[in-house]
N, C-alpha and C positions, 0 to 999 in steps of 0.2 A: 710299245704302244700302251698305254692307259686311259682304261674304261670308267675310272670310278675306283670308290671305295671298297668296293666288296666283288668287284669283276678283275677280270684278268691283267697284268703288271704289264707283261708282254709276251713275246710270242711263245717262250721258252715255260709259259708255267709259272709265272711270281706269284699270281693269284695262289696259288696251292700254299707256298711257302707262307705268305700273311696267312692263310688261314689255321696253318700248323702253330705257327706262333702266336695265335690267337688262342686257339685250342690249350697251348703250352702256358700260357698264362692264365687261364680260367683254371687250370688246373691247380696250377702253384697256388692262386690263390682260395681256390676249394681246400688244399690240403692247410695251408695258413689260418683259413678261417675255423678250420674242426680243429687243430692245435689251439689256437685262444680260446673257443667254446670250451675245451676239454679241461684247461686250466682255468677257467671262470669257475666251470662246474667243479671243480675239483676245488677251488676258493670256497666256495660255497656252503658244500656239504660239511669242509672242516670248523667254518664258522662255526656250526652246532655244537660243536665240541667247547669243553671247558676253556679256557685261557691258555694254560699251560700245555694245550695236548693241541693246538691249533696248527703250529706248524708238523710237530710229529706227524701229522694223520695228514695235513696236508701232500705231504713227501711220501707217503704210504700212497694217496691215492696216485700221488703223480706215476709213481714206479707202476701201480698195477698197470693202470690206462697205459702206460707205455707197454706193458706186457699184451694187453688187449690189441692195442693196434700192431705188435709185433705179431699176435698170432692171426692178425685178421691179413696182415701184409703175405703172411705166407701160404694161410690158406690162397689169395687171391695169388700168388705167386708172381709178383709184383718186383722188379727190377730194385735190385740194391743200389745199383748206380746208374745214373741214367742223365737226362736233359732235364727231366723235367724232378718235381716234387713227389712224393712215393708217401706211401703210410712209413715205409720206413726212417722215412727223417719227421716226420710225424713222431715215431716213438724215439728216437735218438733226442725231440726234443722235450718232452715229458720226461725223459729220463734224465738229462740235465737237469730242469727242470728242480726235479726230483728227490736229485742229490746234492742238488744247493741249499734244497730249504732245511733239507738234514743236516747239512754243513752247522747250521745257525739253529738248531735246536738244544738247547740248553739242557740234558740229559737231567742234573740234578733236581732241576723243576719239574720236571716230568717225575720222578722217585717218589717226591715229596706229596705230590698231587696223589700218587697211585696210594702212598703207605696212610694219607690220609683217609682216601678212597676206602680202605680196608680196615682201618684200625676200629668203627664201628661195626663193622662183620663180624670180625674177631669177636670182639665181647658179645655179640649175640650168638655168636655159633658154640662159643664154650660150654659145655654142662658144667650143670651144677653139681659139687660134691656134696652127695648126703651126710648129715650131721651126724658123728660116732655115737653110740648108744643104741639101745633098744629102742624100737616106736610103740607106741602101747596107743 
């Protein structure tokens, strides 16, 4: 028998079931929506960065946030495997993520940017050697 959209299927209980599968989808897509937030955000903060350092630091952030939600998964001791979506594929996809933008970072531009980065340090950080002779 069926009552509607949100009452009982029939006699046995279907209404439970839509609503687990309801429940099972808001979930997936809670956990879907803090995944793209967490890579927006992580877009984001590396934008501030130089040119060359953008994906570096983007891959940096991805891997932490994936560390983060690894540790938030296990505090919350939250099922590895399961039906539904978990913090842990959360961090499994940060972590791709992650290691893709690293894939595509060009190490040598990154050096170049750093030893630029440093080579006016250098000259200021050096003393200066006093001139030989007496000072009068």
């Amino acid at each position: 028998m069926y009552h509607g959209a949100n009452g009982p299927h029939d006699q046995q209980g279907g209404g439970q079931s839509a609503q687990a599968s309801l429940s099972a989808r808001q979930e997936n897509n809670r956990i879907i929506t803090l995944s793209a937030l967490s890579i927006v955000l992580a877009l984001f903060l590396a934008s501030f960065y130089p040119q060359p350092l953008v994906l570096a630091m983007f891959s940096t952030l991805m891997v932490l946030a994936a560390m983060a939600s690894s540790f938030t998964a296990l505090i919350l001791r939250q099922d590895l495997f399961g039906p539904r979506l978990t913090l842990w594929d959360k961090s499994a996809t940060l972590a791709v993520a992650g290691l893709a933008a690293g894939l595509v970072v060009d190490p040598e531009a990154v050096q170049v940017f750093i030893d630029a980065a440093n080579a006016p340090a250098a000259a200021v950080e050096a003393p200066s050697v006093p001139a030989a002779g007496p000072h009068f």
